[in-house]
Gaussian input, Z-matrix of N, CA and C with variables (Angstrom, degrees):
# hf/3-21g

backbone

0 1
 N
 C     1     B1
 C     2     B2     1     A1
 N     3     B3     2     A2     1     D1
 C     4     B4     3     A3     2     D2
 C     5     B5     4     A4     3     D3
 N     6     B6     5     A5     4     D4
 C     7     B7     6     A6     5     D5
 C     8     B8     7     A7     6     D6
 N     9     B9     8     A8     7     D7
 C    10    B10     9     A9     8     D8
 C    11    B11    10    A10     9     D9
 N    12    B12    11    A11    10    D10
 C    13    B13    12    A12    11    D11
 C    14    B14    13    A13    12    D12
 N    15    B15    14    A14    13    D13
 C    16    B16    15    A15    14    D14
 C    17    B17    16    A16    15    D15
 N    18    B18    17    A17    16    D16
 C    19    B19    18    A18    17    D17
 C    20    B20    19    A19    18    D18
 N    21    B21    20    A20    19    D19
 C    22    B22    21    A21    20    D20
 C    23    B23    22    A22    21    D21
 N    24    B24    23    A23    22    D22
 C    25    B25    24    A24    23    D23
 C    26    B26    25    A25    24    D24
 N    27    B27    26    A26    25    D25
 C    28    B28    27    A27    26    D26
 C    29    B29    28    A28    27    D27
 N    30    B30    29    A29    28    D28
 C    31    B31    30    A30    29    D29
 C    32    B32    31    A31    30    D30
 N    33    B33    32    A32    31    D31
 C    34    B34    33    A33    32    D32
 C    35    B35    34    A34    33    D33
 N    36    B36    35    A35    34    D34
 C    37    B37    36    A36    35    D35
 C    38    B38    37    A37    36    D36
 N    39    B39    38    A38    37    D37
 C    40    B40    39    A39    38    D38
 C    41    B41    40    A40    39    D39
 N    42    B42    41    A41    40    D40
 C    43    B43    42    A42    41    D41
 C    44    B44    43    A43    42    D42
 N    45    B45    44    A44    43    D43
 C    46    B46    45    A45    44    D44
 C    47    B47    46    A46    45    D45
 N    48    B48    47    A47    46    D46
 C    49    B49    48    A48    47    D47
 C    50    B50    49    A49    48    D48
 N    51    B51    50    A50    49    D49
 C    52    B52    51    A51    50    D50
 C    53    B53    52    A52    51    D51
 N    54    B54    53    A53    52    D52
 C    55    B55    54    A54    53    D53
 C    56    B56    55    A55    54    D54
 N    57    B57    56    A56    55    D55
 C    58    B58    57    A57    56    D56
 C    59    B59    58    A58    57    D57
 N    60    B60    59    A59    58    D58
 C    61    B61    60    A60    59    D59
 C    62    B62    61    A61    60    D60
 N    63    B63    62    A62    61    D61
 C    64    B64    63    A63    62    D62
 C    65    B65    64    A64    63    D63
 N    66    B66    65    A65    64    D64
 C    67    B67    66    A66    65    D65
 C    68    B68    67    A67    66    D66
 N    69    B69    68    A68    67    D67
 C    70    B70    69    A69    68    D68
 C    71    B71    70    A70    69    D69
 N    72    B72    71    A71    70    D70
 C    73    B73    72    A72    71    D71
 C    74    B74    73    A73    72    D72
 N    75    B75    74    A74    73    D73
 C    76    B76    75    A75    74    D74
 C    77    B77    76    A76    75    D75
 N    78    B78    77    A77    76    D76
 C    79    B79    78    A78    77    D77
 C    80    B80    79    A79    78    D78
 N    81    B81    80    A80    79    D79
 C    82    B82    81    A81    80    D80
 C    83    B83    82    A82    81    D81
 N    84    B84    83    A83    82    D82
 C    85    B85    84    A84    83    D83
 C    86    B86    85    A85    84    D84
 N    87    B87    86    A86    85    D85
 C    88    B88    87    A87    86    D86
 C    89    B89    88    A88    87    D87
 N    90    B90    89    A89    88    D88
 C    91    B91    90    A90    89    D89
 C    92    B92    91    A91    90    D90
 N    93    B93    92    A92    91    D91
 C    94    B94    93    A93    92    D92
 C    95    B95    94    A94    93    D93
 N    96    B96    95    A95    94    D94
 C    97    B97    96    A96    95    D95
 C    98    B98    97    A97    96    D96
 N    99    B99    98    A98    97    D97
 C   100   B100    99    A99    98    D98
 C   101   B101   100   A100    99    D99
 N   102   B102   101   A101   100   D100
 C   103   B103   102   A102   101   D101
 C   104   B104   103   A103   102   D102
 N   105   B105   104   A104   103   D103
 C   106   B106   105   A105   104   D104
 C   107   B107   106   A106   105   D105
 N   108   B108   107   A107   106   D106
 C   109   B109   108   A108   107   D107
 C   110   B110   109   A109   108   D108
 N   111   B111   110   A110   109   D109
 C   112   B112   111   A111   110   D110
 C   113   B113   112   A112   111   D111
 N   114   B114   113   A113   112   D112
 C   115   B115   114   A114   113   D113
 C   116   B116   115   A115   114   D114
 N   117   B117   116   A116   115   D115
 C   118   B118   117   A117   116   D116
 C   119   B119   118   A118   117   D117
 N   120   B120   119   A119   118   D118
 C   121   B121   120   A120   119   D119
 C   122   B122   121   A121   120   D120
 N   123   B123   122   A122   121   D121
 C   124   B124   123   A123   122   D122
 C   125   B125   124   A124   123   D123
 N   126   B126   125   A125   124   D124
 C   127   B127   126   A126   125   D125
 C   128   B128   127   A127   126   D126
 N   129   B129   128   A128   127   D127
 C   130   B130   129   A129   128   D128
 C   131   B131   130   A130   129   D129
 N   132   B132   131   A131   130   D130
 C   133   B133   132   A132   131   D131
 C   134   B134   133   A133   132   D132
 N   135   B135   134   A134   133   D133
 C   136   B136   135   A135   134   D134
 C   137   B137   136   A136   135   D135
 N   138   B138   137   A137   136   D136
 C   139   B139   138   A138   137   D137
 C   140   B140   139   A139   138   D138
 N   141   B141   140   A140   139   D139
 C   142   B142   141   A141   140   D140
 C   143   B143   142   A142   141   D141
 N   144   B144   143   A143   142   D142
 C   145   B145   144   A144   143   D143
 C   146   B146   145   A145   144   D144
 N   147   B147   146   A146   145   D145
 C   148   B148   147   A147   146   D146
 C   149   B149   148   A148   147   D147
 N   150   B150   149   A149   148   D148
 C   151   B151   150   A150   149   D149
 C   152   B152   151   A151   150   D150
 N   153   B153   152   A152   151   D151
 C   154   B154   153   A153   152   D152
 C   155   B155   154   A154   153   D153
 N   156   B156   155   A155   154   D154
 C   157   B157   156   A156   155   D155
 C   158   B158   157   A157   156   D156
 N   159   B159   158   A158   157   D157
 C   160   B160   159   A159   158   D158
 C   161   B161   160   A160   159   D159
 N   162   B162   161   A161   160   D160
 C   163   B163   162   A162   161   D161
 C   164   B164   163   A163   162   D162
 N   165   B165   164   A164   163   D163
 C   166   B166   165   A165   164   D164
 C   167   B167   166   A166   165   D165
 N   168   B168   167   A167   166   D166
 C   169   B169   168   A168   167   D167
 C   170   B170   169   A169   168   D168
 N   171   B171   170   A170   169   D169
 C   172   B172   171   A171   170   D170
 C   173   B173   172   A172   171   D171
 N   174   B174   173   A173   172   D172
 C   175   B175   174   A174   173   D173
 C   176   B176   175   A175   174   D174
 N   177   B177   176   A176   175   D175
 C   178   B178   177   A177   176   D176
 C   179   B179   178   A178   177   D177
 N   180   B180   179   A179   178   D178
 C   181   B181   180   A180   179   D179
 C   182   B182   181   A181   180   D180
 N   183   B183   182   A182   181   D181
 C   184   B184   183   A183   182   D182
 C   185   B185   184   A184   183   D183
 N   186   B186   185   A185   184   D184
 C   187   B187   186   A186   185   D185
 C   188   B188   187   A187   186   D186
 N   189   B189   188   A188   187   D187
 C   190   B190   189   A189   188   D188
 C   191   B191   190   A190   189   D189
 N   192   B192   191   A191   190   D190
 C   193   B193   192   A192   191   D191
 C   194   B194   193   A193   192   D192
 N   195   B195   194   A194   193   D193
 C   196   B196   195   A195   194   D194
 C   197   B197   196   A196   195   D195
 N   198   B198   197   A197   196   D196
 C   199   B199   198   A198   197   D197
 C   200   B200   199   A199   198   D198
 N   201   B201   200   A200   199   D199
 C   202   B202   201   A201   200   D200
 C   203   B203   202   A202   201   D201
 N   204   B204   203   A203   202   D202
 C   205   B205   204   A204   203   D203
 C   206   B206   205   A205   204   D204
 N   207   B207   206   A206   205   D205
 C   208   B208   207   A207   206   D206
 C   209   B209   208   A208   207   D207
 N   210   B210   209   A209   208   D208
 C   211   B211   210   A210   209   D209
 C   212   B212   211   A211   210   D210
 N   213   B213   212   A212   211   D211
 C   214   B214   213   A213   212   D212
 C   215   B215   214   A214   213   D213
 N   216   B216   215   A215   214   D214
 C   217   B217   216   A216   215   D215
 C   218   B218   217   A217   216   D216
 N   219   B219   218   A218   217   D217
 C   220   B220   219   A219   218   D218
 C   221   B221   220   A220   219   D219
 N   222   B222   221   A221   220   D220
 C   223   B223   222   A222   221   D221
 C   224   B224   223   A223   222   D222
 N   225   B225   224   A224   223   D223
 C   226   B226   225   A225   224   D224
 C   227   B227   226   A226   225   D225
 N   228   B228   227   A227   226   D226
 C   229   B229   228   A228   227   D227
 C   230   B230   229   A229   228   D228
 N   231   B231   230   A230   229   D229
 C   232   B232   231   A231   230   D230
 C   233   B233   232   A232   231   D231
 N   234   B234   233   A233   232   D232
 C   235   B235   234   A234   233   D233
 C   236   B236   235   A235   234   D234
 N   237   B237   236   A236   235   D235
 C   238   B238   237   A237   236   D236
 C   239   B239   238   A238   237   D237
 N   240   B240   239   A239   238   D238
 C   241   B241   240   A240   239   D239
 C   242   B242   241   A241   240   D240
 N   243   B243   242   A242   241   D241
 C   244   B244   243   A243   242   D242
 C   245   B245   244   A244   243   D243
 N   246   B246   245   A245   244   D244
 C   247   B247   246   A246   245   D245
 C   248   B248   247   A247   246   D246
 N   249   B249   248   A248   247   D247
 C   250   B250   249   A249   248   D248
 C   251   B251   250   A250   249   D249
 N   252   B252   251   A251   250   D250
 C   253   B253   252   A252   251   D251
 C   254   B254   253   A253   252   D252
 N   255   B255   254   A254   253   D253
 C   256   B256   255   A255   254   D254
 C   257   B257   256   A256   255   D255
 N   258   B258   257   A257   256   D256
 C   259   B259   258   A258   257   D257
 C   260   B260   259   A259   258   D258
 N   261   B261   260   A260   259   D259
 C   262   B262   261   A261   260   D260
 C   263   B263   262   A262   261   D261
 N   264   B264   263   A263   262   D262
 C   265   B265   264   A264   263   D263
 C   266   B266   265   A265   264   D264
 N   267   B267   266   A266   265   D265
 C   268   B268   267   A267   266   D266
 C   269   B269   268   A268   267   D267
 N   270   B270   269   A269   268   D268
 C   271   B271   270   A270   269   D269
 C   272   B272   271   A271   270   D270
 N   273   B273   272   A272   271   D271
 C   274   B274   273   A273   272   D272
 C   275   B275   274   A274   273   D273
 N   276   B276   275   A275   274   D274
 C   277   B277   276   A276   275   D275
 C   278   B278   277   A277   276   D276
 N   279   B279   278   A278   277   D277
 C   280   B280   279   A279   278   D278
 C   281   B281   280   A280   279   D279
 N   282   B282   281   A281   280   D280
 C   283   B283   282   A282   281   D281
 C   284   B284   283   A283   282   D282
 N   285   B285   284   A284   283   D283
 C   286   B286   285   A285   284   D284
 C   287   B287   286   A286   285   D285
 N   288   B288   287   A287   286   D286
 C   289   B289   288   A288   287   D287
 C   290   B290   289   A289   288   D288
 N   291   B291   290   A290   289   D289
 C   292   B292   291   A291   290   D290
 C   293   B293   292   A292   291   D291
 N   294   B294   293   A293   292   D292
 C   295   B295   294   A294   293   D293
 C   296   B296   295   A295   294   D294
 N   297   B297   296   A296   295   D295
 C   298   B298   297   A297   296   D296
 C   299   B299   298   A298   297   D297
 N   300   B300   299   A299   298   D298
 C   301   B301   300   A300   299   D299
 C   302   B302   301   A301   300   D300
 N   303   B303   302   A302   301   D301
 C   304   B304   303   A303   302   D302
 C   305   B305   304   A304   303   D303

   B1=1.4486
   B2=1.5091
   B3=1.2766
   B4=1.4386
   B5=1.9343
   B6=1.5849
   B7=1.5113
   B8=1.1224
   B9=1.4827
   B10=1.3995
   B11=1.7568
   B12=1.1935
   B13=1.7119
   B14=1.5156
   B15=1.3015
   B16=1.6825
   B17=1.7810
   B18=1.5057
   B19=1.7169
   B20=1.6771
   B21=1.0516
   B22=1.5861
   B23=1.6665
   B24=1.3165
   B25=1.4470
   B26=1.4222
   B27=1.5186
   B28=1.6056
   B29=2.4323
   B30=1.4292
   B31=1.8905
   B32=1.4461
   B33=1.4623
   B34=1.6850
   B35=1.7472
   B36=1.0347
   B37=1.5504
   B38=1.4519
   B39=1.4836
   B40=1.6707
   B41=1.4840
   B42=1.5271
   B43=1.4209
   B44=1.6503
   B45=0.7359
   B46=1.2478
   B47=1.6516
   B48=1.2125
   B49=1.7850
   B50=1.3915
   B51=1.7772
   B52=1.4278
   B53=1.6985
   B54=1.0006
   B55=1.2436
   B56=1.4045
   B57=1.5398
   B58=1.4377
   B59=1.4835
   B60=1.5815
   B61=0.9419
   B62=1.4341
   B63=1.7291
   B64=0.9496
   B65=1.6276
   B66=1.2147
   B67=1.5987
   B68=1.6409
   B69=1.0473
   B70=1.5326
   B71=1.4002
   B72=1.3713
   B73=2.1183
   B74=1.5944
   B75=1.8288
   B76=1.6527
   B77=1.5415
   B78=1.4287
   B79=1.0891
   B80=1.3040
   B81=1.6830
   B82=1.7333
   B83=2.0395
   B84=1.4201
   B85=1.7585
   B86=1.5405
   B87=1.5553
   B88=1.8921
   B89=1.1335
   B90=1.5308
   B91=1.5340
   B92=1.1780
   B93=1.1881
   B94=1.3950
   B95=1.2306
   B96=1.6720
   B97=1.4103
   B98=1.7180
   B99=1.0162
   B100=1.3013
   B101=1.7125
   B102=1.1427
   B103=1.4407
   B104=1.7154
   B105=1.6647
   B106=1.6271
   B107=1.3259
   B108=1.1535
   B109=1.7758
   B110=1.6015
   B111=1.6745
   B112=1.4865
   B113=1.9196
   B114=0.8742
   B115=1.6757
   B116=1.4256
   B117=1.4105
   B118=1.3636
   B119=1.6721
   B120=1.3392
   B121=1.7211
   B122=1.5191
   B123=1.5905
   B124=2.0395
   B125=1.8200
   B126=1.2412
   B127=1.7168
   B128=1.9199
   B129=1.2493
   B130=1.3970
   B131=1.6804
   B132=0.8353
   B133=1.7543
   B134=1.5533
   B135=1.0974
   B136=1.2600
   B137=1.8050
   B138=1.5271
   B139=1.4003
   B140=1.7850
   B141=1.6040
   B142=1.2162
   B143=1.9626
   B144=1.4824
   B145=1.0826
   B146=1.9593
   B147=1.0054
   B148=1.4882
   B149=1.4628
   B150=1.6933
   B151=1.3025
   B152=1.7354
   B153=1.6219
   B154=1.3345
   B155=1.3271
   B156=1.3668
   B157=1.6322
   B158=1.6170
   B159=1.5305
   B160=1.1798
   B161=1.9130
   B162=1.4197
   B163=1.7078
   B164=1.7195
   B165=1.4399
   B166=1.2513
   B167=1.7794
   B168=0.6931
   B169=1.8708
   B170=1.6042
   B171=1.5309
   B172=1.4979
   B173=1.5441
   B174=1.2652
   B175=1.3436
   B176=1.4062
   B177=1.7597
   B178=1.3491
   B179=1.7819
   B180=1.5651
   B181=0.9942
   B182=1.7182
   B183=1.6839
   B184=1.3261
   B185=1.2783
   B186=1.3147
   B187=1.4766
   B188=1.7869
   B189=1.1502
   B190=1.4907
   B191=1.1151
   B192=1.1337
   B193=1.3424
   B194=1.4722
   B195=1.3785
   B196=0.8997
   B197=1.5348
   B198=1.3450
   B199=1.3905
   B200=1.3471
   B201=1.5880
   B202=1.6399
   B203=1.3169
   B204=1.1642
   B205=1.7157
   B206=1.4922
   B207=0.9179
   B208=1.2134
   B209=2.0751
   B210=1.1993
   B211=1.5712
   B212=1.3423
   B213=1.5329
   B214=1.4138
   B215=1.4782
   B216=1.6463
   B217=1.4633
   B218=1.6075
   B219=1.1529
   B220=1.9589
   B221=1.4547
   B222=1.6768
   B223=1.1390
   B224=1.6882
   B225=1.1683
   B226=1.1817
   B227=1.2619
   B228=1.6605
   B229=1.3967
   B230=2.0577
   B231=1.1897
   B232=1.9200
   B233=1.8864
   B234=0.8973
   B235=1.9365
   B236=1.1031
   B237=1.5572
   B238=1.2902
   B239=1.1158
   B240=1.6363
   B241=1.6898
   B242=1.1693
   B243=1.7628
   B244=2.0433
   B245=1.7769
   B246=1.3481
   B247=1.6092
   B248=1.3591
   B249=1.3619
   B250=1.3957
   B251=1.3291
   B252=1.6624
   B253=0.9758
   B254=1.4407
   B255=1.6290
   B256=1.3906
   B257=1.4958
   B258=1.3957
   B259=1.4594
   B260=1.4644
   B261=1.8110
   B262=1.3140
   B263=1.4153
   B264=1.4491
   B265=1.5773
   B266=1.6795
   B267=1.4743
   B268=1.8494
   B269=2.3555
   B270=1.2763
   B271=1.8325
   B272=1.2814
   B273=1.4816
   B274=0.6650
   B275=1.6023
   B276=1.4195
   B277=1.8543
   B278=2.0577
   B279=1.4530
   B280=1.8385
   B281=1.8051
   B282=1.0460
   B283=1.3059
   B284=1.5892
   B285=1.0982
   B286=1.7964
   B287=1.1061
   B288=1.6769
   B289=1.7178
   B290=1.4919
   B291=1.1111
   B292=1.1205
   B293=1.5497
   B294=1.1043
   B295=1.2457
   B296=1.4564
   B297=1.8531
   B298=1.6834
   B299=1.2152
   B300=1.6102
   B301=1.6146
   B302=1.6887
   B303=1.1909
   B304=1.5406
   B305=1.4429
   A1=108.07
   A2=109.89
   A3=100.98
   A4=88.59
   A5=118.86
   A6=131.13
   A7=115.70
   A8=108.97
   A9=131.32
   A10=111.92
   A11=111.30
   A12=125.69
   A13=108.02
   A14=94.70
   A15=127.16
   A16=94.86
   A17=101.35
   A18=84.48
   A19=94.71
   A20=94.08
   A21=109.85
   A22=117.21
   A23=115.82
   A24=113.65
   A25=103.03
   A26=106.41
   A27=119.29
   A28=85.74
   A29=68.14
   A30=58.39
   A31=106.25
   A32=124.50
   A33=115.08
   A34=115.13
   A35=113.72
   A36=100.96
   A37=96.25
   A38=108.06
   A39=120.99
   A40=90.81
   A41=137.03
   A42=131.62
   A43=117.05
   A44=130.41
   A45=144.41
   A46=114.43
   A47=110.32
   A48=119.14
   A49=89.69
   A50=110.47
   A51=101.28
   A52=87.74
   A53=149.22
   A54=128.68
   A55=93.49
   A56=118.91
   A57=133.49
   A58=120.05
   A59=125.63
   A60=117.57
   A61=135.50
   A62=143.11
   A63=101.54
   A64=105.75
   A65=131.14
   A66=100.02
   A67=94.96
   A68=116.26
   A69=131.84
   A70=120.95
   A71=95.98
   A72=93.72
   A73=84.53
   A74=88.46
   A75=95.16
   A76=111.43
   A77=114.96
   A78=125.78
   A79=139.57
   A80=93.47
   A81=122.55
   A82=84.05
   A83=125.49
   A84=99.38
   A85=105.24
   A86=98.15
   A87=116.43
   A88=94.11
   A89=126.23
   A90=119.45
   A91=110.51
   A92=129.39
   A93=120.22
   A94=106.06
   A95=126.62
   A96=150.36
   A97=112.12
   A98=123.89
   A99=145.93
   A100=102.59
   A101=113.10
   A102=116.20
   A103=107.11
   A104=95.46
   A105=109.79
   A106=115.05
   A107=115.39
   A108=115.33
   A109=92.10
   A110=95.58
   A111=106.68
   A112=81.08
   A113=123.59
   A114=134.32
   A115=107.06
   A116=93.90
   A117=117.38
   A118=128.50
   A119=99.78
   A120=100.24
   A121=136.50
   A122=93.25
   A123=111.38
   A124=90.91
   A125=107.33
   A126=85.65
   A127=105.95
   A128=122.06
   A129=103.32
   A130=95.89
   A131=105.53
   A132=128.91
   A133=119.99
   A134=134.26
   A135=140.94
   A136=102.65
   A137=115.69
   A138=111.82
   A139=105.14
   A140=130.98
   A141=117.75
   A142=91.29
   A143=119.84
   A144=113.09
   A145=102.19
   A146=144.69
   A147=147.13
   A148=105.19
   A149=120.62
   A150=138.36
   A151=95.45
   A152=105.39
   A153=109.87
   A154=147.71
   A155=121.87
   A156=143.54
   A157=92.59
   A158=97.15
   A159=107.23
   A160=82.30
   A161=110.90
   A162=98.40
   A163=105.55
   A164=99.90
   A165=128.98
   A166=138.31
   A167=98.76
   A168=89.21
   A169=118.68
   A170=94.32
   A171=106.60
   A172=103.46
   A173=121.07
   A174=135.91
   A175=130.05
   A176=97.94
   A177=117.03
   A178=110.04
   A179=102.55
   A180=112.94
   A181=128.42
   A182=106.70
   A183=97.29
   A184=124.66
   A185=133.21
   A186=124.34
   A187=120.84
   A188=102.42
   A189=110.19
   A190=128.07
   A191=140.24
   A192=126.61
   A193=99.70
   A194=146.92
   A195=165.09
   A196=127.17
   A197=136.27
   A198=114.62
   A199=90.78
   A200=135.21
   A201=120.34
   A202=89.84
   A203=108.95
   A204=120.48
   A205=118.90
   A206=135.22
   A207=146.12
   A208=127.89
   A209=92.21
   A210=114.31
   A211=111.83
   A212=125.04
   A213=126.28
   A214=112.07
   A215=87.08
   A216=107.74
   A217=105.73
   A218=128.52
   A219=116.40
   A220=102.85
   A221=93.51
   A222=117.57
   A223=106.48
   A224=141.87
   A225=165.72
   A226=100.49
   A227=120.26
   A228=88.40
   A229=95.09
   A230=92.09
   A231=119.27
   A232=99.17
   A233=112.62
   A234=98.48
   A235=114.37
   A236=123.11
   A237=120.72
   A238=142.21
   A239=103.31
   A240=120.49
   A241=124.95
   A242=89.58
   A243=131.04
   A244=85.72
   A245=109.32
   A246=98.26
   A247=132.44
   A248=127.17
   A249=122.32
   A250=94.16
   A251=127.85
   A252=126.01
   A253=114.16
   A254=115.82
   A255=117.36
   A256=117.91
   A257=144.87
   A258=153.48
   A259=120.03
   A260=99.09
   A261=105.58
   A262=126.57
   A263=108.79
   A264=92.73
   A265=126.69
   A266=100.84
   A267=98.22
   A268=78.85
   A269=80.34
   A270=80.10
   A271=95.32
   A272=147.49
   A273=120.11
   A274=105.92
   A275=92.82
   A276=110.30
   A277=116.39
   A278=77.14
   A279=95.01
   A280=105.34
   A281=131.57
   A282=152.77
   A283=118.15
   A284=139.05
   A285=122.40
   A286=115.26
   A287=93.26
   A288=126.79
   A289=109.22
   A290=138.99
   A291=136.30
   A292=129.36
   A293=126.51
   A294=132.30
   A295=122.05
   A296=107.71
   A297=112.03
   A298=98.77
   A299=108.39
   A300=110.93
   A301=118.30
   A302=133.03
   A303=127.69
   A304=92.27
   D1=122.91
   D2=-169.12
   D3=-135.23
   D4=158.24
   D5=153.27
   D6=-64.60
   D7=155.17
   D8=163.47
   D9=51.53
   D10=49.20
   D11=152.08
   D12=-113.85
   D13=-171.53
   D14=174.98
   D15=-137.50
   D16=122.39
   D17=165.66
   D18=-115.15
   D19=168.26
   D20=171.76
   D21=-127.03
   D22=139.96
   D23=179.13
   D24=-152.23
   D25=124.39
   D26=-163.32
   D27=-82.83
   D28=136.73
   D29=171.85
   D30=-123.26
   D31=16.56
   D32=166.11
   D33=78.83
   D34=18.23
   D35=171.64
   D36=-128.44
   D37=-177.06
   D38=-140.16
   D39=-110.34
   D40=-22.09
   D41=167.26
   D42=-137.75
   D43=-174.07
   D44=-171.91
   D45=-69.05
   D46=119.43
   D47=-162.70
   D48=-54.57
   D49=155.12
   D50=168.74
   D51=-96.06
   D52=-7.68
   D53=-170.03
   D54=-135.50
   D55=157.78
   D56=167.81
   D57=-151.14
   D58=111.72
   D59=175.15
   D60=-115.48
   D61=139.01
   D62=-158.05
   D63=-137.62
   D64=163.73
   D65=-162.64
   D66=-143.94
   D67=-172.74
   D68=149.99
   D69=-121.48
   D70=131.01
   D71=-167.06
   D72=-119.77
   D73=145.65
   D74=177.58
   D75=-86.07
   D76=150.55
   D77=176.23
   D78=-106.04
   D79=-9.61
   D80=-146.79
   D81=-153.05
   D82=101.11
   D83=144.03
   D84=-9.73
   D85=144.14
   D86=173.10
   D87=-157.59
   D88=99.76
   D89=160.13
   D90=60.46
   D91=-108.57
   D92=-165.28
   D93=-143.27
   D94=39.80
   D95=131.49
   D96=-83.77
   D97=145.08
   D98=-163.83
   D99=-124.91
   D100=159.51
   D101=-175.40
   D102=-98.40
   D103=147.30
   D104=-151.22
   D105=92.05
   D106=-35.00
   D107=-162.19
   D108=-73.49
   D109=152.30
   D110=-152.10
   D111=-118.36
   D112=153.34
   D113=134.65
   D114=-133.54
   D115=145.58
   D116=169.94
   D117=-76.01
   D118=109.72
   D119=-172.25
   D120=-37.11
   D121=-11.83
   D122=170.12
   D123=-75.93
   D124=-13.78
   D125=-174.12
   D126=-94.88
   D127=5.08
   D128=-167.32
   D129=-125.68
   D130=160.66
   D131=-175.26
   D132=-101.87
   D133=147.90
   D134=177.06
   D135=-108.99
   D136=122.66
   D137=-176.24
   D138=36.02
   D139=36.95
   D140=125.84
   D141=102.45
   D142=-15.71
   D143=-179.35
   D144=-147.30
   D145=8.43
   D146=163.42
   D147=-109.20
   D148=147.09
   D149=149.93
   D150=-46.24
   D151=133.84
   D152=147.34
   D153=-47.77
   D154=-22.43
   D155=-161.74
   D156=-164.65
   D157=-178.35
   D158=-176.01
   D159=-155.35
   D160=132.50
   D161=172.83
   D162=-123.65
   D163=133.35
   D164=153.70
   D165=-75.47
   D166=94.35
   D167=168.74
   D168=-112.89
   D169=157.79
   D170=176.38
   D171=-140.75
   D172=175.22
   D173=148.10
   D174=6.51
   D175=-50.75
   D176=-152.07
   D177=-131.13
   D178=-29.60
   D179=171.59
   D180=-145.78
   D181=-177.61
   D182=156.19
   D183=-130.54
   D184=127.44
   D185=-176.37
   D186=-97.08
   D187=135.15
   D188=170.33
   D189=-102.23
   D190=109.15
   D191=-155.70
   D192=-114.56
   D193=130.36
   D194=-159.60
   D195=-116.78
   D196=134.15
   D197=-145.15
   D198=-131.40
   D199=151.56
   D200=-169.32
   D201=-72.17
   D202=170.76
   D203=156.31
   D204=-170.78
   D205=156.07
   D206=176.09
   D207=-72.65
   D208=-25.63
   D209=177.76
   D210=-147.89
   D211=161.80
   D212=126.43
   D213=-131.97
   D214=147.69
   D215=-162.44
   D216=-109.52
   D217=106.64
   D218=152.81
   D219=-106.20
   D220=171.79
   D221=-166.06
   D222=-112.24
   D223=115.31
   D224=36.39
   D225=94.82
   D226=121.27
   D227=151.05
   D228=-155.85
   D229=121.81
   D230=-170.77
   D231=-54.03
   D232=87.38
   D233=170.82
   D234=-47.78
   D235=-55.76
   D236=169.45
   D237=-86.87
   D238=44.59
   D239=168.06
   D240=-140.93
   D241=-28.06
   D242=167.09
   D243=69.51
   D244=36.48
   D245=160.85
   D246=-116.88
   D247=140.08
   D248=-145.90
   D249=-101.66
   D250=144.09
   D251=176.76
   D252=-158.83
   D253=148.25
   D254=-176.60
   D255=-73.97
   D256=161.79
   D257=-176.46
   D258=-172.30
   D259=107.14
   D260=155.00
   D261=-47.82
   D262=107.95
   D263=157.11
   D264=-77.83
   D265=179.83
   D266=-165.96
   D267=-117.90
   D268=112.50
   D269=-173.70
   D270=-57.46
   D271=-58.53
   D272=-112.80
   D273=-96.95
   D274=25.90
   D275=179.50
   D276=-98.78
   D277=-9.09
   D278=-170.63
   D279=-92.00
   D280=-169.60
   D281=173.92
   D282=-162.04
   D283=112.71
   D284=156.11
   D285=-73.79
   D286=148.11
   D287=-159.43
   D288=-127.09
   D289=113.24
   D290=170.86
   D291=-100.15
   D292=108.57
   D293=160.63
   D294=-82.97
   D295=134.07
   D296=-179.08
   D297=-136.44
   D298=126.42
   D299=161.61
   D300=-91.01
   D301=144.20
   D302=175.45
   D303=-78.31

């Protein structure tokens, strides 16, 4: 996962997915993410107040467009304390994952 690209990923169907999902899966333990564990990129923040990406699809593809930033921030939340809390992740423990439904 890196700032300030556009990625592109052809996903093989003949029109435009009706669904698209897109996540960050851990790769590396992060705090109190575990590896495999997926969050969904509507859940993390850029410097604490912007969406991370923004996603596009077409026909042919899907685009991610990626915005620089300095951090991303999600929010946390302890079951066994029920307290909500903010967390830098360390990117370079994450990967993006894309899911497309036709």
């Amino acid at each position: 996962y890196s700032s300030g690209n556009v990625l592109s990923f052809t996903h093989g169907f003949s029109a435009v997915p009706s669904l698209v999902r897109v996540v960050l899966k851990c790769n590396s333990n992060d705090g109190r993410f575990v590896i495999n564990q997926e969050v969904d990129v509507t859940s993390f923040f850029n410097n604490q107040t912007k969406p991370i990406c923004s996603i596009v699809s077409s026909s042919s593809t899907v685009l991610l467009i990626v915005p620089t930033y300095t951090s991303i921030t999600v929010y946390d939340y302890n079951s066994s304390t029920s307290v909500i809390s903010q967390y830098n992740i360390d990117t370079t423990k994450w990967y993006l994952k894309i899911y497309a439904w036709k």
